[in-house]
N, C-alpha and C positions, 0 to 999 in steps of 0.2 A: 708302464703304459705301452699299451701294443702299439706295433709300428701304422696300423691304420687309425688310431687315435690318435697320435703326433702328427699325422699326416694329416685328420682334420683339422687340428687346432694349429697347425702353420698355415692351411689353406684359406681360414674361414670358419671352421666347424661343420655341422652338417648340414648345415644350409649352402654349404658353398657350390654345391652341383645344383641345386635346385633350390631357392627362396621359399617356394612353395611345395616343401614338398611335405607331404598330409602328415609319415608318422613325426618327425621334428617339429613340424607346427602343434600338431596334436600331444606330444610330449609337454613343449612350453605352455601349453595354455593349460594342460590338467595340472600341472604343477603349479600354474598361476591360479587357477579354481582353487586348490589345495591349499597354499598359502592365505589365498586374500580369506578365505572360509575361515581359518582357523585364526587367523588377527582378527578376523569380525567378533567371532566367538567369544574372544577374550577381553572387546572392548564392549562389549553387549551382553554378559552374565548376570551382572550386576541388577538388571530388571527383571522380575520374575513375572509372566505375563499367565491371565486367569484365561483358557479360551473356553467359552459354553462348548455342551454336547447338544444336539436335539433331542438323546432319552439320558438319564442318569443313567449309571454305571457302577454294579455293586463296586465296594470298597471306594472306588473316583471319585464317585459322585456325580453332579449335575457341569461341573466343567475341569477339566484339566490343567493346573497347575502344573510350572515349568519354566526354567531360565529362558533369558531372552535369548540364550548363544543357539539355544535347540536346533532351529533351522537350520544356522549356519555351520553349524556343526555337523550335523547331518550332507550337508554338502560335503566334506574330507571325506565321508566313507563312500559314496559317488565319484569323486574323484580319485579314489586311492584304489577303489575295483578295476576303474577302467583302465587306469597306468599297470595293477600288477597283471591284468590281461594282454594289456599289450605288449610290456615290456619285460615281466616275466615278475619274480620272488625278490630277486636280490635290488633290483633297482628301486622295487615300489619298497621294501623296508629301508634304504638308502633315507628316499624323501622321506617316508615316515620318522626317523630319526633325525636326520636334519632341519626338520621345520621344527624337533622337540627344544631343538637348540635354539630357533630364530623364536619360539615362544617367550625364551629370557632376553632377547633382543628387544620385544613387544615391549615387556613388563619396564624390562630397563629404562626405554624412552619414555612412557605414559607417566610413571613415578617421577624422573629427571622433569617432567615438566610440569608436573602436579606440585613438584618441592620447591620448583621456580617461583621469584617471587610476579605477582601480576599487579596488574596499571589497575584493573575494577576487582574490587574485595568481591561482589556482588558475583560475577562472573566465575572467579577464581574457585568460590563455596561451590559453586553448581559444577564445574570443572570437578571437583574432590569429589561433590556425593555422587554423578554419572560414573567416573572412571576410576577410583579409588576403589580396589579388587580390595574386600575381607581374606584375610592369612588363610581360612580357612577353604575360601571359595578357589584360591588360588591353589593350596596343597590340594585341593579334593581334581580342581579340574587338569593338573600338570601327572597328577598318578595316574587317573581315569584314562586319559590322552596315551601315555605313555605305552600303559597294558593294552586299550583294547584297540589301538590301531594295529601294534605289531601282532595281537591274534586275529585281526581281521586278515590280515594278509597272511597270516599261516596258514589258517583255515582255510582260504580262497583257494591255495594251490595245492594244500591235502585234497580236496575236494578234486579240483583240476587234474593232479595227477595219478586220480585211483577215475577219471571221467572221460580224460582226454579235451578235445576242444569243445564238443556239447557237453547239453548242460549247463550254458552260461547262466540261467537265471537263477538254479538252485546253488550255486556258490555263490552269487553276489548275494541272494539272499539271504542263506545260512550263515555265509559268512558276517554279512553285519545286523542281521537278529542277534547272533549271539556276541559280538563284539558289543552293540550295542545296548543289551541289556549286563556286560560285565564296565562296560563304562557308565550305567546309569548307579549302580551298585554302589561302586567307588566313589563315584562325585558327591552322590547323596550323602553317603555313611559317612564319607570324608568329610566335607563338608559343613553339615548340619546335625554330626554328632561325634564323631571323632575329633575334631580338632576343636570345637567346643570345649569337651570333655577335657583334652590335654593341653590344648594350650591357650583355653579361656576366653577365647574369641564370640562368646555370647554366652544364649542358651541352647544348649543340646534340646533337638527335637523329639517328643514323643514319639516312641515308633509306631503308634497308629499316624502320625503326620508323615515320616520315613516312608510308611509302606503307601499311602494316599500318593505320595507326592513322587517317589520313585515309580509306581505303576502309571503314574498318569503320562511322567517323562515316556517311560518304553510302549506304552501303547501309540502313541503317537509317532517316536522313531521306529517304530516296525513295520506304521502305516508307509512312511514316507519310504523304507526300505522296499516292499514292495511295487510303491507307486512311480519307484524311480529307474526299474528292470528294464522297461521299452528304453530309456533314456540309455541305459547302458549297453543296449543292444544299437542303438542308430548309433551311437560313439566309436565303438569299434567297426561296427560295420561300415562306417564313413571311410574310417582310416585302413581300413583291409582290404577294399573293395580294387 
């Protein structure tokens, strides 16, 4: 611990010169965007929502299919650009690994109280079929999560450090296009054919269903990748200004 880190944490931290001061605020709250995204995620997989398009879509078709976590999920790689912008490589893979951890902290409580016993049986079924993650939904979205956060943030700083500090939009971009289409990969394949497969958790999906339903996931996270760049640009410009 450097002598200026012991020096915040007897003083206060780094709020202690100033309560408000933007990059410590703006630290705690991407970090808090980051987490609360990533527990929504996992407590909202479990619904697979149909959205219509206004034209069908070779292969898609006429609406896109895709977990309910998508949004929220989506939210972490907005959250996890603008932390490793501002605070560099090592911190923003810091969170990304430790939230991997607070993901078994999720699970652990949702199960402990899913196994609890409840006062309405009525209540208790609806509790189990909402929140009771399939093995497989679970292995497919803790591998997915694992790989394509920490190559969101390699990519973000290969980029960064062959660019300098322009060019903010093409590395948030790139960086989670392709994070996120190596996370839709894995969740899907994991998911609803792999863990089917090995460890009997249903039926493994046709790969014409695979590629319908993993295309329809990354079309939709590339939209929101893009549509989220202004967002990342007022974030740090807030905080840098």
């Amino acid at each position: 611990m450097s002598s200026r880190t012991r020096g915040e944490a007897r003083s206060g931290g780094p709020f202690a010169a100033d309560p408000l001061d933007r990059s410590a605020v703006a630290a705690v709250g991407l970090i808090t965007l980051f987490v609360v995204a990533l527990a929504t995620a996992q407590l909202t997989a479990a619904k697979v929502l149909a959205l219509p398009l206004p034209v069908a879509l070779p292969v898609v078709g006429a609406e896109i299919t895709l977990p309910g976590a998508a949004l929220a999920y989506a939210l972490t790689f907005l959250a996890s650009d603008c932390y490793a912008e501002l605070y560099g490589r090592r911190a923003a893979q810091v969170v990304v690994n430790v939230a991997f951890l607070a993901n078994f902290l999720v699970l652990a409580l949702v199960w402990s109280t899913l196994a609890a016993p409840g006062v309405n049986p009525e209540i208790s079924a609806a509790f189990d079929t909402a929140l009771a993650p399939a093995t497989g939904v679970v292995a497919g979205s803790l591998l997915a999560y694992v790989v394509s956060q920490n190559w969101d943030v390699f990519v973000f700083h290969a980029i960064r450090d062959r660019t300098g500090e322009g060019l903010l939009w093409l590395r948030n971009i790139a960086s989670t296009a392709t994070s996120q289409a190596i996370d839709t990969v894995i969740f899907v394949g994991v998911a609803f054919y792999v863990a089917p497969v090995l460890l009997g958790t249903g039926e493994p999906f046709a790969p014409s269903l695979l590629l319908t339903l993993g295309l329809g996931q990354y079309l939709l996270k590339l939209a929101i990748a893009v549509l989220d760049t202004p967002i990342v640009y007022l974030v740090v410009g807030a905080v840098r200004e």
